[in-house]
C-alpha positions, -999 to 999 in steps of 0.1 A, spaced: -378 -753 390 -355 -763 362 -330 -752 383 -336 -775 412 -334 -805 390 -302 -795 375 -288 -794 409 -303 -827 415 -286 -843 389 -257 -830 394 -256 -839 434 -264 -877 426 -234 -876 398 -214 -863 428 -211 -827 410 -207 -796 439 -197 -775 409 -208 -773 377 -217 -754 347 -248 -765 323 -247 -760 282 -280 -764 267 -272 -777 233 -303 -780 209 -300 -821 198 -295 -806 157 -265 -793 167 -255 -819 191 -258 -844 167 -239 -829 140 -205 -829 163 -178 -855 158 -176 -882 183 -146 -867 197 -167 -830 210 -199 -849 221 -183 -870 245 -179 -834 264 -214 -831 269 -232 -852 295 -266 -861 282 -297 -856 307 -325 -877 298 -356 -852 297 -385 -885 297 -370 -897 332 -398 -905 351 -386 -883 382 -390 -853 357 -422 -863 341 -438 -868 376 -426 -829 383 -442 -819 354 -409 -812 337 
């Protein structure tokens, strides 16, 4: 399941491959600017993951 909406995400950001790094907000929020504009953040209360029971 979690799958599937990864791979949904990643098809409407016009991703065909990709890799995913779960990084725990703690430790995402102690990097410098410079290392979290690597990450692209997923927001996990978007209504289309609520609804799936995400």
């Amino acid at each position: 399941m979690l799958w599937d909406i990864f791979c949904e995400q990643a098809r409407e950001m016009g991703l065909e491959n990709f890799n995913i790094l779960i990084v725990q907000e703690f430790v995402y929020n102690s990097l410098s600017n410079s290392y979290r504009d690597m990450f692209t953040e997923i927001d996990l209360t978007d209504k289309r993951r609520v609804e799936r029971d995400f």
